[in-house]
Legacy VTK file of the C-alpha trace (Angstrom):
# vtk DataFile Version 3.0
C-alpha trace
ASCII
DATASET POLYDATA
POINTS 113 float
-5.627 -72.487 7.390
-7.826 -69.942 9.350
-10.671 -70.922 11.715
-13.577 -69.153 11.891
-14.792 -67.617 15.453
-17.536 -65.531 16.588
-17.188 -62.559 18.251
-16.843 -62.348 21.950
-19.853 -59.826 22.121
-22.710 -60.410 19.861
-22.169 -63.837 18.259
-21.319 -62.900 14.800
-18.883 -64.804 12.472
-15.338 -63.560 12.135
-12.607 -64.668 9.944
-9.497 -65.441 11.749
-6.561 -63.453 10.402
-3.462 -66.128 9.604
-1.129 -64.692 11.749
-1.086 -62.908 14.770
-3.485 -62.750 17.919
-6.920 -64.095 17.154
-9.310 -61.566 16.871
-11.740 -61.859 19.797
-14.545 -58.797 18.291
-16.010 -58.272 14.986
-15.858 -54.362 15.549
-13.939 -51.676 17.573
-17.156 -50.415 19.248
-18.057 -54.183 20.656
-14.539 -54.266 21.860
-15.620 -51.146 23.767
-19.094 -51.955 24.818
-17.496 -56.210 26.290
-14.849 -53.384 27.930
-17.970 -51.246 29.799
-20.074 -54.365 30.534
-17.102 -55.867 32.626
-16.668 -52.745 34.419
-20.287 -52.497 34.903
-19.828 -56.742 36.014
-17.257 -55.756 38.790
-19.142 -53.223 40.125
-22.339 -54.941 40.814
-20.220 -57.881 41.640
-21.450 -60.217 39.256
-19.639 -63.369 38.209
-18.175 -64.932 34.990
-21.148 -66.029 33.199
-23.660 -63.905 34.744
-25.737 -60.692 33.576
-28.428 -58.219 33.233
-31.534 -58.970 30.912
-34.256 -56.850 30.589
-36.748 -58.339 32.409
-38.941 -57.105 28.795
-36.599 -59.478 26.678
-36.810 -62.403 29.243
-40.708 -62.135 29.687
-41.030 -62.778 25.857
-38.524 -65.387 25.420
-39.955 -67.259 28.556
-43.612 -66.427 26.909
-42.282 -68.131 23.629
-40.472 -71.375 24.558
-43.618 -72.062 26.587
-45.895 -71.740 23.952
-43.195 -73.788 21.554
-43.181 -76.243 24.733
-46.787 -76.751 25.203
-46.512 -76.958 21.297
-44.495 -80.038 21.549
-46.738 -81.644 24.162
-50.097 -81.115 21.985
-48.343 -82.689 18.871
-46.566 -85.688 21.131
-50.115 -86.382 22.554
-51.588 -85.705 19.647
-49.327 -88.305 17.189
-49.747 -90.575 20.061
-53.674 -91.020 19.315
-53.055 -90.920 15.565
-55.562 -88.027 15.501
-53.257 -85.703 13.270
-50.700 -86.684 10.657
-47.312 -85.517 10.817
-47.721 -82.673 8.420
-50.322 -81.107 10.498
-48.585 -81.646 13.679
-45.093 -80.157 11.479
-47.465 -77.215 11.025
-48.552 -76.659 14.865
-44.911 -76.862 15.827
-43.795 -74.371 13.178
-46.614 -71.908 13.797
-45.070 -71.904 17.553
-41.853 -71.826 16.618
-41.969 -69.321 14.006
-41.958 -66.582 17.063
-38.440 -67.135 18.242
-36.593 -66.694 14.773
-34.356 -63.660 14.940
-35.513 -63.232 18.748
-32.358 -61.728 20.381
-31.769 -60.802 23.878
-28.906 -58.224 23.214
-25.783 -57.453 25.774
-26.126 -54.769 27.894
-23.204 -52.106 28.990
-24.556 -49.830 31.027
-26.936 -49.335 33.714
-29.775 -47.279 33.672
-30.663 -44.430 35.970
LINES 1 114
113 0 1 2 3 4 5 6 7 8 9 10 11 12 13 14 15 16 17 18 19 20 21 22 23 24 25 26 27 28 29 30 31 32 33 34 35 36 37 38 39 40 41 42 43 44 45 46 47 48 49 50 51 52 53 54 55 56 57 58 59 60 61 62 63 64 65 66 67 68 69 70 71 72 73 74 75 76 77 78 79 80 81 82 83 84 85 86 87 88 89 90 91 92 93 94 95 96 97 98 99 100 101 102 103 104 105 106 107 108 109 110 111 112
């Protein structure tokens, strides 16, 4: 029975193959770009776990989850007074939360400049 995996670089689904080594990459070229990004990792002496974001990409997912947070407060204050019923307050939450589907902060391999 195969188990399926993601891939090691951008979170895809990948069938595992029956036999053999598990496939750790849903294409050649991410195979190439995890290779450059660890190269790029040693270099600026960065640790397992750690790496670059475009500081772009992590303004607008901070600028997101705080608006889905203060979301979440409004509706939590606002069930607590009975002012709102729980299809309006479903609405306020979705409306915030609409903003982070298909939001992705991609893997970088290189360095600019």
């Amino acid at each position: 029975m195969t188990k399926p995996t993601v891939c090691v670089w951008c979170g895809e689904g990948i069938a595992a193959v029956a036999s053999g080594r598990p496939r750790r990459y849903c294409r050649r070229s991410h195979r190439q770009r995890a290779y450059e990004a660890r190269l790029v990792a040693e270099r600026l002496g960065l640790g397992r776990g750690e790496v670059l974001v475009e500081a772009a990409a992590l303004r607008t997912v901070r600028d997101r989850l705080r608006a889905v947070s203060a979301a979440v407060r409004t509706v939590e204050r606002d069930l607590r007074r009975d002012d709102t019923t729980y299809e309006e307050a479903f609405g306020h939450l979705y409306a915030a939360a609409v903003g982070l589907v298909g939001l992705r902060i991609e893997p970088r391999a290189w360095l600019d400049g």
